[in-house]
N, CA, C and O of each residue as an XYZ file, in Angstrom:
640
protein
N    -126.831    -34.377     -8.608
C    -127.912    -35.155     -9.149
C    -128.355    -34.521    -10.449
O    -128.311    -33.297    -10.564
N    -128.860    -35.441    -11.624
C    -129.093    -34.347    -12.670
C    -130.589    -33.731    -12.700
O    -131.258    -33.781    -11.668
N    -130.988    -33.293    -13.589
C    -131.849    -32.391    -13.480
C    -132.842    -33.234    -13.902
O    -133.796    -32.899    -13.201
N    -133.185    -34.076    -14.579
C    -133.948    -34.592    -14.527
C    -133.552    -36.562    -14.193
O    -132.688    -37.190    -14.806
N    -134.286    -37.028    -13.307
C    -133.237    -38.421    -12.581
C    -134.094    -39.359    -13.270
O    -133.838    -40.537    -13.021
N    -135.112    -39.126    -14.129
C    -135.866    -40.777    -15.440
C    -134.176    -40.452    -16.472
O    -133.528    -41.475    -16.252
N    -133.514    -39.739    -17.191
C    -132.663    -39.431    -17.781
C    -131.322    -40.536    -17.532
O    -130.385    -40.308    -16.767
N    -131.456    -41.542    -18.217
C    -130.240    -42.416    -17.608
C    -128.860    -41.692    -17.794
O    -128.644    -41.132    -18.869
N    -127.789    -41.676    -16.662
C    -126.729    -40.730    -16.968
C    -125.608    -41.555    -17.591
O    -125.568    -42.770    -17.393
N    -124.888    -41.062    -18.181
C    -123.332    -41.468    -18.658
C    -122.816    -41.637    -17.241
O    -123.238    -41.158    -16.188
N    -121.547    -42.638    -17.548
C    -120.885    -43.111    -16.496
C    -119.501    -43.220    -17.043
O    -119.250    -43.335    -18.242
N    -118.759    -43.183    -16.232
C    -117.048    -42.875    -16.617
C    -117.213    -44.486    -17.059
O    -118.010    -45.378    -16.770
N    -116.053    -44.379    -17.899
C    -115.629    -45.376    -18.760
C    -114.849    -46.405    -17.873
O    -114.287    -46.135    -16.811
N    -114.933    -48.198    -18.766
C    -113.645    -48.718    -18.248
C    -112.742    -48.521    -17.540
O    -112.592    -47.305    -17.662
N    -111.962    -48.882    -16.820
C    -110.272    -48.456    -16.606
C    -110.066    -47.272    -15.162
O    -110.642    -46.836    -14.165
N    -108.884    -47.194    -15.901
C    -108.599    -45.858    -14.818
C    -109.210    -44.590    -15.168
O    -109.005    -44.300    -16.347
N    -109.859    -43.786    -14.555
C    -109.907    -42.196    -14.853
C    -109.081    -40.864    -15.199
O    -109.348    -39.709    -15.530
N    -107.795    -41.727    -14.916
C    -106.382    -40.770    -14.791
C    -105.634    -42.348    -15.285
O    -106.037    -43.511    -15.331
N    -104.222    -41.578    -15.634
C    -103.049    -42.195    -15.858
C    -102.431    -43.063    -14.723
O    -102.755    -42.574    -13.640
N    -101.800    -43.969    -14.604
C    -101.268    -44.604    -13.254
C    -100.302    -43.410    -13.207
O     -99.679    -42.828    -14.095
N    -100.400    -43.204    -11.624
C     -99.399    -42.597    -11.161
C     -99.628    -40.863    -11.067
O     -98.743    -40.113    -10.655
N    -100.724    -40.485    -11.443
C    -100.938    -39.326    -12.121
C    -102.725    -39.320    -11.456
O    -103.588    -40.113    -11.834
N    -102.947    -38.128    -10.325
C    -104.733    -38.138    -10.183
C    -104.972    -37.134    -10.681
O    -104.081    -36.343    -10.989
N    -106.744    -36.824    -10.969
C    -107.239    -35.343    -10.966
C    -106.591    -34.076    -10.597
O    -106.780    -33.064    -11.273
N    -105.876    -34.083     -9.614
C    -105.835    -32.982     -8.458
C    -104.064    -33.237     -8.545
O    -103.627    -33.563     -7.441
N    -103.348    -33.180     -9.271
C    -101.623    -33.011     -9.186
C    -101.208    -32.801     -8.433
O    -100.240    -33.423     -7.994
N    -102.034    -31.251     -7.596
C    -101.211    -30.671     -6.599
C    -101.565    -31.076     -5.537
O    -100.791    -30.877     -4.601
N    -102.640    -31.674     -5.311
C    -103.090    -32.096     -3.989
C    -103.784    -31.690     -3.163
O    -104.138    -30.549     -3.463
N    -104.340    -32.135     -1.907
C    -104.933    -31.085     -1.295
C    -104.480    -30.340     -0.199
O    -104.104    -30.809      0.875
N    -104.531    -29.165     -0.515
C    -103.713    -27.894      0.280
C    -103.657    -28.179      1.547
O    -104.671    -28.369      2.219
N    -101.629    -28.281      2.334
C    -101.404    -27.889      3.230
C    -102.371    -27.448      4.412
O    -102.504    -26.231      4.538
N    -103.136    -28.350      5.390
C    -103.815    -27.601      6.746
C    -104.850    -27.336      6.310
O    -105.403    -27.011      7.361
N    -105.686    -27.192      5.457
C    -106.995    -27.774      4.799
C    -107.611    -28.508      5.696
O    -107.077    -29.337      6.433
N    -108.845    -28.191      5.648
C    -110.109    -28.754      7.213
C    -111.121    -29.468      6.352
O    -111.028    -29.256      5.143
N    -111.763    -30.015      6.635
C    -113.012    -30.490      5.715
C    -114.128    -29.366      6.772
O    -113.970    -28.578      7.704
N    -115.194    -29.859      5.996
C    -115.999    -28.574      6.826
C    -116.866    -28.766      7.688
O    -117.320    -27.856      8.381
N    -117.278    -30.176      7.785
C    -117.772    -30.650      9.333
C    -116.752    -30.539     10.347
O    -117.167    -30.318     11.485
N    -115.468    -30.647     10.174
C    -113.942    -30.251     11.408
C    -114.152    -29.021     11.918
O    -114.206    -28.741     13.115
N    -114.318    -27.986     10.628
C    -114.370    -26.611     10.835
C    -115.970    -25.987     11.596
O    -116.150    -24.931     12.202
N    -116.716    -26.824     11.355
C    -117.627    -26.718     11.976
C    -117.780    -27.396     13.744
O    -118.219    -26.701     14.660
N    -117.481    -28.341     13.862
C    -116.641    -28.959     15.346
C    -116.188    -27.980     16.321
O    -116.562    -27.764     17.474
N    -115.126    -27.335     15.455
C    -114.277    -26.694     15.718
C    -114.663    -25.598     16.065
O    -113.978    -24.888     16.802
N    -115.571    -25.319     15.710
C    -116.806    -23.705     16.054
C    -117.509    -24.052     17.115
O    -117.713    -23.414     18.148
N    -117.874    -25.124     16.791
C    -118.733    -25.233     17.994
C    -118.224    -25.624     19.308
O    -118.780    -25.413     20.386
N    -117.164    -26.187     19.119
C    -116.141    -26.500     20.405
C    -115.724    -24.845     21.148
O    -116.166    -24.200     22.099
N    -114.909    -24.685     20.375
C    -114.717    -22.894     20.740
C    -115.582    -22.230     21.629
O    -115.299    -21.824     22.757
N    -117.319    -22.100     20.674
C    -118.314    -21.543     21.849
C    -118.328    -21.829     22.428
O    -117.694    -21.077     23.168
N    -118.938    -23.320     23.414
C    -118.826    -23.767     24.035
C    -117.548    -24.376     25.021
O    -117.604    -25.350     25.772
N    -116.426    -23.503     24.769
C    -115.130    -23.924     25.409
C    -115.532    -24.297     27.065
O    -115.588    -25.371     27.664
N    -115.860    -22.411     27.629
C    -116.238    -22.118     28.940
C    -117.284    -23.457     29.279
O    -116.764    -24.534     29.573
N    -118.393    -23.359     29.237
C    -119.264    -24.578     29.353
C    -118.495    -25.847     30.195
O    -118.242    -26.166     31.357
N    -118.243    -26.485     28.430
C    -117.528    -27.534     28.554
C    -116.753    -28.024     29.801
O    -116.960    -28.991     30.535
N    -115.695    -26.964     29.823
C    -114.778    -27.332     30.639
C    -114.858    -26.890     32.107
O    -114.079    -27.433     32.890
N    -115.852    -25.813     32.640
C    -116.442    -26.047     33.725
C    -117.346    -27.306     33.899
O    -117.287    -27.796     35.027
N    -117.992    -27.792     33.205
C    -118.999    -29.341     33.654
C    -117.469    -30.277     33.741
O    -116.948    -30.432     34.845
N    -117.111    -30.606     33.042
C    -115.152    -31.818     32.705
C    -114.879    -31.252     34.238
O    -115.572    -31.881     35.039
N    -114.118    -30.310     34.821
C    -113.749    -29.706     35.638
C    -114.666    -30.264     37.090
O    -114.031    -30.763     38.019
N    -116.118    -30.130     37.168
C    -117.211    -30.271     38.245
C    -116.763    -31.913     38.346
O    -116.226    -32.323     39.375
N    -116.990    -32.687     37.359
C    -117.181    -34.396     37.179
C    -115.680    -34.318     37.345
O    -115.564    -35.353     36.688
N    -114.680    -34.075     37.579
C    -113.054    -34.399     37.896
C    -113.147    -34.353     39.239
O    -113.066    -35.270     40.057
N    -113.339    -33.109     39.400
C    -113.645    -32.952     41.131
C    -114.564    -33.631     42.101
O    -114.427    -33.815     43.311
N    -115.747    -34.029     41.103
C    -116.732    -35.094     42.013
C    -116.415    -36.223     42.379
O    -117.033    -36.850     43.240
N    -114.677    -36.930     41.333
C    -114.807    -38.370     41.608
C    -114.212    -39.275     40.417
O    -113.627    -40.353     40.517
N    -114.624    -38.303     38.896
C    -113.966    -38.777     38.274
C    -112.367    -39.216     37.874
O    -111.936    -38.650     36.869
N    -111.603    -40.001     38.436
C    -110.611    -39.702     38.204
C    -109.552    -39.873     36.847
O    -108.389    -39.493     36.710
N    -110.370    -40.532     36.010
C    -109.632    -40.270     34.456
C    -109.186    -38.735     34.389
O    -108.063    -38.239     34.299
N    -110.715    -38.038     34.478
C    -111.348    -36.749     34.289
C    -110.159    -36.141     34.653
O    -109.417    -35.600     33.834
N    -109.902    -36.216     36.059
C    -109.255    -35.679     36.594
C    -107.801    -35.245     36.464
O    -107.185    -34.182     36.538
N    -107.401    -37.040     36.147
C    -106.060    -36.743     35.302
C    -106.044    -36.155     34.359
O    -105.298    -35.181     34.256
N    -106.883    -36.562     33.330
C    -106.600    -35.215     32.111
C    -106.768    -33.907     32.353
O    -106.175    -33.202     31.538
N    -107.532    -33.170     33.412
C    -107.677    -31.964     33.438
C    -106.082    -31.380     33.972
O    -105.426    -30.557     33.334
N    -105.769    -31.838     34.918
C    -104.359    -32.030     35.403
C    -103.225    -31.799     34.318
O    -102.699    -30.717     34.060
N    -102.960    -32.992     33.750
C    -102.257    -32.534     32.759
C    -102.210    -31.778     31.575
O    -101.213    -31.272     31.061
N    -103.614    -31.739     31.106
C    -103.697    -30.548     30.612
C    -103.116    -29.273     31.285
O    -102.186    -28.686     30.731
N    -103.620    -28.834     32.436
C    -103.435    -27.784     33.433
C    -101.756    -27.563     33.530
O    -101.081    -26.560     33.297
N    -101.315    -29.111     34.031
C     -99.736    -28.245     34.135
C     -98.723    -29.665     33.189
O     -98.265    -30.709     33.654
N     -98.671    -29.138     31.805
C     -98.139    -30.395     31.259
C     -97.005    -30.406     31.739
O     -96.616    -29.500     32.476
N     -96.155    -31.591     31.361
C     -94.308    -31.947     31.619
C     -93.914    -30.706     30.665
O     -94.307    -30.384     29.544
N     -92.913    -30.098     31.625
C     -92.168    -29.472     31.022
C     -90.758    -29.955     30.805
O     -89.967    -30.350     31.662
N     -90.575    -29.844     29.415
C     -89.248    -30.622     29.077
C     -87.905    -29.397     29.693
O     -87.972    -28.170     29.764
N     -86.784    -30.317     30.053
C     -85.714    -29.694     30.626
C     -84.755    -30.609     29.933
O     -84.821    -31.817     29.705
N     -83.232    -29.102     29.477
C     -82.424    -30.489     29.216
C     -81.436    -30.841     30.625
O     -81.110    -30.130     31.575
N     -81.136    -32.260     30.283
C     -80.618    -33.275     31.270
C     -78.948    -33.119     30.703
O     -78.878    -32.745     29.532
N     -77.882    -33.316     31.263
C     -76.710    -33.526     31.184
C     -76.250    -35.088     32.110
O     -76.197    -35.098     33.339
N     -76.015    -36.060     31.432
C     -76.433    -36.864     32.317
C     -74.580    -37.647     31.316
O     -74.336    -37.453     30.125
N     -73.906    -38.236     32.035
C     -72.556    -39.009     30.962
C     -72.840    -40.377     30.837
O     -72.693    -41.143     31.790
N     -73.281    -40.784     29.608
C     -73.464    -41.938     28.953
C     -72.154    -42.230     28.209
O     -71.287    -41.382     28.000
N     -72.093    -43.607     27.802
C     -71.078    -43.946     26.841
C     -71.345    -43.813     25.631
O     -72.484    -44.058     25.231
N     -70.388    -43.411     24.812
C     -70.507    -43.643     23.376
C     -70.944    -45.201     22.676
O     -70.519    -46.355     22.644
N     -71.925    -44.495     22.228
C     -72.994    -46.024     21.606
C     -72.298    -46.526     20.265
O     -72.685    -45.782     19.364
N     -71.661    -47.230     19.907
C     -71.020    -47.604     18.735
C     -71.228    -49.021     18.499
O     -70.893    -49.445     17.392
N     -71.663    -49.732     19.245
C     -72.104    -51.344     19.411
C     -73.107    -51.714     20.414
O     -73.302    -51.028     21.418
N     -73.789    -52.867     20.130
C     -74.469    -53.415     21.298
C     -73.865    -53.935     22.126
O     -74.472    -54.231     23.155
N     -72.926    -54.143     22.051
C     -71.924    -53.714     24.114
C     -71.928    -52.597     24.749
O     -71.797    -52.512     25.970
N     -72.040    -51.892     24.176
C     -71.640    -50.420     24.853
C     -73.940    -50.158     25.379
O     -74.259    -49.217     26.105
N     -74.591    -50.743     25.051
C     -75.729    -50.356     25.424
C     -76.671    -50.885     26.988
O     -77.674    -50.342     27.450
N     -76.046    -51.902     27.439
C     -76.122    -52.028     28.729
C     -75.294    -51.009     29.946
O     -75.867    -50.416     30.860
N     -73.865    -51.003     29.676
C     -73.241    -49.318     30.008
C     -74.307    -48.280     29.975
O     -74.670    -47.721     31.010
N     -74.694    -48.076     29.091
C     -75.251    -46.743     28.909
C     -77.217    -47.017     29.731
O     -77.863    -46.052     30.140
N     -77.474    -47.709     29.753
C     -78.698    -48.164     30.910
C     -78.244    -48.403     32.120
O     -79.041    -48.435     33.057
N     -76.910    -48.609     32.315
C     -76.618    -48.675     33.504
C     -76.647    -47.068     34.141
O     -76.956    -46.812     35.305
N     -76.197    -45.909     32.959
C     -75.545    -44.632     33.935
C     -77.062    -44.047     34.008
O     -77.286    -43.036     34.674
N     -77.839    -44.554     33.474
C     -79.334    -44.078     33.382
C     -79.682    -44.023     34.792
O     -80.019    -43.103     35.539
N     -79.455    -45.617     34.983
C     -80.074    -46.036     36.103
C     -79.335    -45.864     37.507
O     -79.905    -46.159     38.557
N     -78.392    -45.506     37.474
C     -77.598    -44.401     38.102
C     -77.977    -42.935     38.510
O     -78.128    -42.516     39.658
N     -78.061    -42.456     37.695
C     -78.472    -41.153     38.215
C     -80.004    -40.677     38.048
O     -80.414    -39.517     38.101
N     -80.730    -41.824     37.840
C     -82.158    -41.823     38.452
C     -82.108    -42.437     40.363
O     -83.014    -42.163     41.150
N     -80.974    -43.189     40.709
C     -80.933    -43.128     41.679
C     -80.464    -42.118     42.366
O     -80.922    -41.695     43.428
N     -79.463    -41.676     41.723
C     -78.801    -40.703     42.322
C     -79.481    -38.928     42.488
O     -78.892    -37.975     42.999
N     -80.821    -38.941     41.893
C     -82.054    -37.646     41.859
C     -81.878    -36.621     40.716
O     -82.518    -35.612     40.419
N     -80.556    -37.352     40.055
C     -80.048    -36.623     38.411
C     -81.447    -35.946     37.745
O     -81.820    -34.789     37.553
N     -82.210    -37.717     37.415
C     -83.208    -37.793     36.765
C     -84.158    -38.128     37.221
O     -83.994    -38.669     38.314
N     -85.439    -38.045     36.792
C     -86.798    -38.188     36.955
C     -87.103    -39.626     36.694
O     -86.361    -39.979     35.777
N     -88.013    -40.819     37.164
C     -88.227    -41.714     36.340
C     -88.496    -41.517     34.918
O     -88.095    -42.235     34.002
N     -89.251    -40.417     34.827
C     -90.028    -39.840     33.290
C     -88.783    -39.747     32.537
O     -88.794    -40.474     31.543
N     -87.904    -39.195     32.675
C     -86.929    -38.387     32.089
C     -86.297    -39.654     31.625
O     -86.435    -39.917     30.430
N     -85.365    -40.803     32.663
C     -85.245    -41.737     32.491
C     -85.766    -42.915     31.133
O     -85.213    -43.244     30.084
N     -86.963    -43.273     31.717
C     -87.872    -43.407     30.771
C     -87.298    -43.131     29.004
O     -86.944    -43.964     28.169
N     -87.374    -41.942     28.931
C     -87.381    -41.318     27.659
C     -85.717    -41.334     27.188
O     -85.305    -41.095     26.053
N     -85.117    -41.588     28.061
C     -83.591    -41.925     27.709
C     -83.468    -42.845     27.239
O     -82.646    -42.956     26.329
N     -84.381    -44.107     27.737
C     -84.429    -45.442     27.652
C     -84.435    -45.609     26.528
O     -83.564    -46.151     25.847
N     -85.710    -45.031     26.110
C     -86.132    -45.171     24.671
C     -85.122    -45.171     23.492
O     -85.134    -45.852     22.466
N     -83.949    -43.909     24.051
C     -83.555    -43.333     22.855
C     -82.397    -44.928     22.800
O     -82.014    -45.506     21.783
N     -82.050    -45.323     24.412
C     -81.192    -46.223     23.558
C     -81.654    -47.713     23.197
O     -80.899    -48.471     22.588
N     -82.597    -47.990     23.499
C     -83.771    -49.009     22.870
C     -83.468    -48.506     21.396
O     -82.977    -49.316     20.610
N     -83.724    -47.268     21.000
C     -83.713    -46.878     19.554
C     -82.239    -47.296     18.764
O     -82.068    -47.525     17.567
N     -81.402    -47.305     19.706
C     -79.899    -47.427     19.331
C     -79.991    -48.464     18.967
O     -79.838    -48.689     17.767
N     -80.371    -49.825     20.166
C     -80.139    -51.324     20.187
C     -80.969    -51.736     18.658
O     -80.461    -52.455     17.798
N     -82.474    -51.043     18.548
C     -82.949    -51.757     16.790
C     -81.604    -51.242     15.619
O     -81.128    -51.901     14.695
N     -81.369    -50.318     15.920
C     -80.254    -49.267     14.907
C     -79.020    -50.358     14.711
O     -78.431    -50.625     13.663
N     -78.755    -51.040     16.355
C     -77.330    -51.798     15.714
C     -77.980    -53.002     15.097
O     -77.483    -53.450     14.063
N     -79.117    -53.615     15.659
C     -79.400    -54.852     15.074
C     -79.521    -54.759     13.629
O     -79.049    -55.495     12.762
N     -80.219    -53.751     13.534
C     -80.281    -53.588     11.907
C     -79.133    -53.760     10.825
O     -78.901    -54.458      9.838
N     -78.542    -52.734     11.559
C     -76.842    -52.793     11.093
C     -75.680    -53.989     10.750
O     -74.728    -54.075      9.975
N     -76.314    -54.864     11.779
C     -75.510    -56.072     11.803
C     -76.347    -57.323     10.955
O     -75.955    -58.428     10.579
N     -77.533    -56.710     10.845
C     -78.306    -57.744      9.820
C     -77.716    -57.486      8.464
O     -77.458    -58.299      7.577
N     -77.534    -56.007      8.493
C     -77.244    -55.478      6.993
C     -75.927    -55.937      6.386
O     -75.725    -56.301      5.227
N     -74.858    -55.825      7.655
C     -73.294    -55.863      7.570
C     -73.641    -57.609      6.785
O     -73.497    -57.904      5.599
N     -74.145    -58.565      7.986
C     -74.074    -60.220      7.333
C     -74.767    -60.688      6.234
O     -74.658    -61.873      5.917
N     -75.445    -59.950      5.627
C     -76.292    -59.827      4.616
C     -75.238    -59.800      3.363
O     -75.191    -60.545      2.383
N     -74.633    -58.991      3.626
C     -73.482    -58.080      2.746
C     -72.445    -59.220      2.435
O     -71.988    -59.580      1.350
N     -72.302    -59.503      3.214
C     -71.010    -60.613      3.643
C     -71.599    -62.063      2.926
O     -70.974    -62.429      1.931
N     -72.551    -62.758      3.287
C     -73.247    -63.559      2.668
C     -73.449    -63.518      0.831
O     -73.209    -64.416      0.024
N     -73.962    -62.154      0.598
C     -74.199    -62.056     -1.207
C     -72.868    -61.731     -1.779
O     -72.778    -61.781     -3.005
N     -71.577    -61.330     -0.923
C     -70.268    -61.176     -1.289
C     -70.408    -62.979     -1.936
O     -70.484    -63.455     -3.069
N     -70.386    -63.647     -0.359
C     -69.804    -65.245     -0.977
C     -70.570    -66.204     -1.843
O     -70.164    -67.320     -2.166
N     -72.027    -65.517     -2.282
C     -72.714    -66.666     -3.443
C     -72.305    -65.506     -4.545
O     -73.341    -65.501     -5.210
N     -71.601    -64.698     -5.046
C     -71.389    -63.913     -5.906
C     -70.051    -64.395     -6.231
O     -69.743    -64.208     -7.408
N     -69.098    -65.014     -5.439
C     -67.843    -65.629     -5.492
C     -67.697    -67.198     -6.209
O     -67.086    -67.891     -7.021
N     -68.919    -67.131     -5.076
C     -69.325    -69.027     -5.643
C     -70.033    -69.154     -6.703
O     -70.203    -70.221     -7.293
N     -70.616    -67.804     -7.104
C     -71.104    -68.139     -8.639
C     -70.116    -68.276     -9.921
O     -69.892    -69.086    -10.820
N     -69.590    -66.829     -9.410
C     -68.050    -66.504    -10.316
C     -67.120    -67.695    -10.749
O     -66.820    -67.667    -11.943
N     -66.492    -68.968     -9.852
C     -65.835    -69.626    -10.106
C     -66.484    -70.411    -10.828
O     -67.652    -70.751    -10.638
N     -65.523    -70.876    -12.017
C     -65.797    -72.178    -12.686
C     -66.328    -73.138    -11.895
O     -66.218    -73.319    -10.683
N     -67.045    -73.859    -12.911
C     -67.443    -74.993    -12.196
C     -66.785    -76.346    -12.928
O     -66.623    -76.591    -14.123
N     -66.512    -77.024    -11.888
C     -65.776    -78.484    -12.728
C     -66.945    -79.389    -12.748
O     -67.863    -79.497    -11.934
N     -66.709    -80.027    -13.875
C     -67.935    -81.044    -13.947
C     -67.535    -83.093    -13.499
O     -67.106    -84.055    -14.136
N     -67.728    -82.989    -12.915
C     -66.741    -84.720    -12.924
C     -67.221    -85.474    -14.345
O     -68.238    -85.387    -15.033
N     -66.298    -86.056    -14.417
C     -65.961    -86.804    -16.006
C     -66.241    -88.576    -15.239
O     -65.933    -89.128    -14.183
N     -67.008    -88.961    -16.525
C     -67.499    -90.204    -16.496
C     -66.284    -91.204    -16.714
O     -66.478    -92.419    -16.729
């Protein structure tokens, strides 16, 4: 605020303040940098850790059961393990029902966990957008090949 506020102040000009593309601050703001109400949160969370989490802890045990679950998993998270599990080689969206099938296989078979499962799923869910994409891209390709062909050729004009 200025020092005296009857004093009408200057005000940045027109336009941009900086160049497009270009701010005040070049470098940015530093890597893991807190603002200082966080850092303050963050203090006060700390003291109050013990507190806290004996009352969370009392209300889990009384009944709460959100509470409860989170204290839980907090307490003993998933521990990741690796799985050896034989899937097929994913090279097409044929080969991705195969490979949900051996999933679902040796989640019957006590291989895997539903969880574990689960997270397999995903990866080949991740596959199936990966080929679609792929095959959007491949006909895409194929398509601007043939109006690039059909532009190229002469054109005949019919004669009157």
């Amino acid at each position: 605020m200025a020092v005296n506020p009857l004093i009408k102040q200057r005000r940045r000009g027109p336009g941009r303040p900086c160049q497009k593309g270009q701010s005040g601050n070049p470098a940015g703001r530093p890597a893991g940098s807190r603002n200082a109400a966080t850092r303050l949160a963050e203090a006060m969370l700390r003291d109050s850790a013990l507190d806290l989490t004996r009352t969370l802890l009392d209300q889990a045990l009384g009944g709460d059961r959100g509470l409860l679950k989170a204290a839980f998993q907090t307490a003993v998270p998933r521990s990741a393990r690796t799985v050896a599990v034989a899937l097929p080689e994913i090279k097409s969206a044929s080969d991705l029902p195969p490979a949900m099938a051996a999933i679902t296989r040796a989640v019957a078979e006590g291989e895997l966990t539903p969880y574990e499962a689960g997270e397999l799923a995903r990866l080949i869910e991740t596959a199936a957008r990966l080929s679609g994409i792929a095959d959007f891209a491949s006909r895409l390709e194929a398509l601007e090949r043939l109006v690039a062909e059909a532009q190229s050729e002469p054109r005949h004009e019919p004669h009157n």
